[in-house]
N, C-alpha and C positions, 0 to 999 in steps of 0.2 A: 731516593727518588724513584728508583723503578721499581720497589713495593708499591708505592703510594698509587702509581697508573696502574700497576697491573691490578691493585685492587680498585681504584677505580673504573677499570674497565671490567670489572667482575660485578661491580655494583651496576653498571650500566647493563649487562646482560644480564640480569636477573629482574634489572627494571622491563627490558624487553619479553622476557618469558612472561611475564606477567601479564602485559599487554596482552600478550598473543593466548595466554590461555582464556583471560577473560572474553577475547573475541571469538573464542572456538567454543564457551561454556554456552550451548542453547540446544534443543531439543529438535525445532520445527519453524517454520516460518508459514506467518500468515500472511495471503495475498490479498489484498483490500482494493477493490474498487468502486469508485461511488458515483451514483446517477448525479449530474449537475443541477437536474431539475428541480430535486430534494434538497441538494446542498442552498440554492437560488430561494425555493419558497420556504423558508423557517426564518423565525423569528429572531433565531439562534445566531444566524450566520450572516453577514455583511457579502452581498454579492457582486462583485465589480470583473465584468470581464477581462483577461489578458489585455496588453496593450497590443497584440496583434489580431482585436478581433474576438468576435465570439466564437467559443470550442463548436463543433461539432454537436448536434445532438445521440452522442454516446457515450456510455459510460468511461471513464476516464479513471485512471493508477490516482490511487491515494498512497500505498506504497509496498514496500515488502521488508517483513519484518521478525526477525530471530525472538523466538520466544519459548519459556521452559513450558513442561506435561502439565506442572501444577499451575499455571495461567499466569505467571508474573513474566517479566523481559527482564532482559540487559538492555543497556541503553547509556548510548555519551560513549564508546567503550575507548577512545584512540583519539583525545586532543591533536596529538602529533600529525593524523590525514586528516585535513579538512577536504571538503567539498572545492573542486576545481574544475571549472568550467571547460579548460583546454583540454581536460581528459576524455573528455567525452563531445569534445566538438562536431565530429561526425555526427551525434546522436541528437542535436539537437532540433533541428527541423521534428525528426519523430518525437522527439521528447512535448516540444510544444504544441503537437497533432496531441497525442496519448495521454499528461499530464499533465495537462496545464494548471496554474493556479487560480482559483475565483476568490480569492480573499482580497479585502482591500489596503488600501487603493492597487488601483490596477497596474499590474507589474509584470516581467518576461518571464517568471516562473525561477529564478535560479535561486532566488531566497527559499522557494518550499524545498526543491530539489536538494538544495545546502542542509534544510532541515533533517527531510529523510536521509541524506548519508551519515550527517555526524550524529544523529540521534540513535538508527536504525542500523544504517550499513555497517558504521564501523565495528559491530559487533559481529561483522559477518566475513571479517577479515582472511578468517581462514581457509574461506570457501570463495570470496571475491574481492577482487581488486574494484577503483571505483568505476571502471568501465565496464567491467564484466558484471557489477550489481543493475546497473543502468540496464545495461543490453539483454542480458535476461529476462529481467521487471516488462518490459515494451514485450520480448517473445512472448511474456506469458498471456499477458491482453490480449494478442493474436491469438492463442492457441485456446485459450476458453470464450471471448467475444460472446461475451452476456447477452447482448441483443440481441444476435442471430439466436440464437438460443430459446430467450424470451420468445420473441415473434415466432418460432418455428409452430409454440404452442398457443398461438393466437393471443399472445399478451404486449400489449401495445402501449409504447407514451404517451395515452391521449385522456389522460386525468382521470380515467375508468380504476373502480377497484374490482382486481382482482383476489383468489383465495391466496393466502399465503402458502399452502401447502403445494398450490398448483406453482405456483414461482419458484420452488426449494424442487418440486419434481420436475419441471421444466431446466431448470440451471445443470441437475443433477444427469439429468438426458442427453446435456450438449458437452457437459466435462466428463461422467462418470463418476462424479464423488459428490457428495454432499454438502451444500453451501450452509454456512451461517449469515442471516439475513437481521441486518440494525434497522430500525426506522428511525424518524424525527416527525415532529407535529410541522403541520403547514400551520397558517396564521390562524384556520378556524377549529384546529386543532384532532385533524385527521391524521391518521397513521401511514405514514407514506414509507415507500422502496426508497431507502439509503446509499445502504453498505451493503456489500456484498463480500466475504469472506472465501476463502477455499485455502489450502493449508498444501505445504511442499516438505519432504523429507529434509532432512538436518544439510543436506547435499546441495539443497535449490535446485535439484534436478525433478523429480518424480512429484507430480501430484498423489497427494495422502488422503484419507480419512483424518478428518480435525481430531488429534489426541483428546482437545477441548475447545471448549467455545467462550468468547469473548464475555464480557458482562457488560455490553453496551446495552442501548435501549432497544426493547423490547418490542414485538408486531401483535397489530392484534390479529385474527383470525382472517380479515381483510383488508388489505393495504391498498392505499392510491400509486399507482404508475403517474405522476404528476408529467405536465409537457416541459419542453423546454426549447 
């Protein structure tokens, strides 16, 4: 009888090593936030306001995400922690300022938030717990705040296109690193300000240089700042 537990608790810790290396196996993480106005006007995407209301016209956390040099993730990494809203109760007022969800139908955000930890987070287990992934993700919107950024170099939500290179040198001016920029088509099929990327050491402490760049869709030389 007490072989049998001792090796089953040797199976049960070797289940746990596992876990935990797979959540520590990543390189970098990328900071993703997206203009709602791009998300609102595509074809692509079904737009329905939170049910507290329309976001704010600013860019808003899509998420933060552990990913290897050579562009592939971990992902799903820890069935065992889901997403729990009491963990982060404090956070939630900011959460629903910051990241809200515009997917439909219109909902309080805790199904995307639920998404980004067990898809995202839990692979980040080594470096955060689920409050500490929250509360960082929100620092970091504060501490790059795209639009102050944007506008400092005269580029404005007001459906004007500007150059792409001038939005990648203005981002670059307000962070210091280098943004990778996604678009999407509006309905007549113009190149519009998406995504916005920026990349964090394996730490989620220090903004990096992107080791690499996503393979989302592509800008063209002039994109639409769409309103919203």
């Amino acid at each position: 009888m007490e072989s049998k537990c001792l090796l089953l608790i040797y199976l049960l810790v070797l289940q746990s090593l596992a876990l935990l290396c797979v959540s520590q196996d990543f390189d970098f993480f990328y900071f993703v936030q997206q203009w709602p106005g791009a998300y609102c006007d595509s074809d692509k995407n079904s737009c329905c306001y939170p049910t507290t209301g329309k976001p704010a016209a600013d860019f808003s956390i899509h998420g933060l995400w552990p990913n290897y040099n050579d562009g592939s993730y971990p992902q799903n990494c820890d069935s065992n922690n889901p997403f729990d809203a009491s963990k982060i109760s404090d956070l939630i007022s900011n959460m629903r300022k910051n990241w809200p969800s515009l997917s439909c139908p219109s909902n309080d955000g805790e199904s995307f938030w639920s998404h980004e930890w067990e898809k995202h987070g839990t692979c980040s287990e080594s470096v955060f717990d689920q409050h500490t992934y929250f509360e960082t993700t929100l620092g970091l919107k504060q501490q790059t705040n795209l639009l102050k950024a944007l506008k400092a170099a005269g580029i404005e939500p007001d459906g004007s296109s500007y150059s792409l290179e001038n939005i990648k040198d203005a981002i670059k001016e307000g962070s210091a690193y280098t943004p990778w920029i996604e678009c999407n088509e509006d309905s007549s099929g113009n190149s519009q300000l998406y995504q916005v990327y920026l990349c964090l050491d394996k730490s989620g402490s220090n903004l990096i240089e992107c080791p690499v760049f996503p393979k989302g869709k592509r800008c063209g030389s002039e994109i639409e700042f769409p309103t919203f």
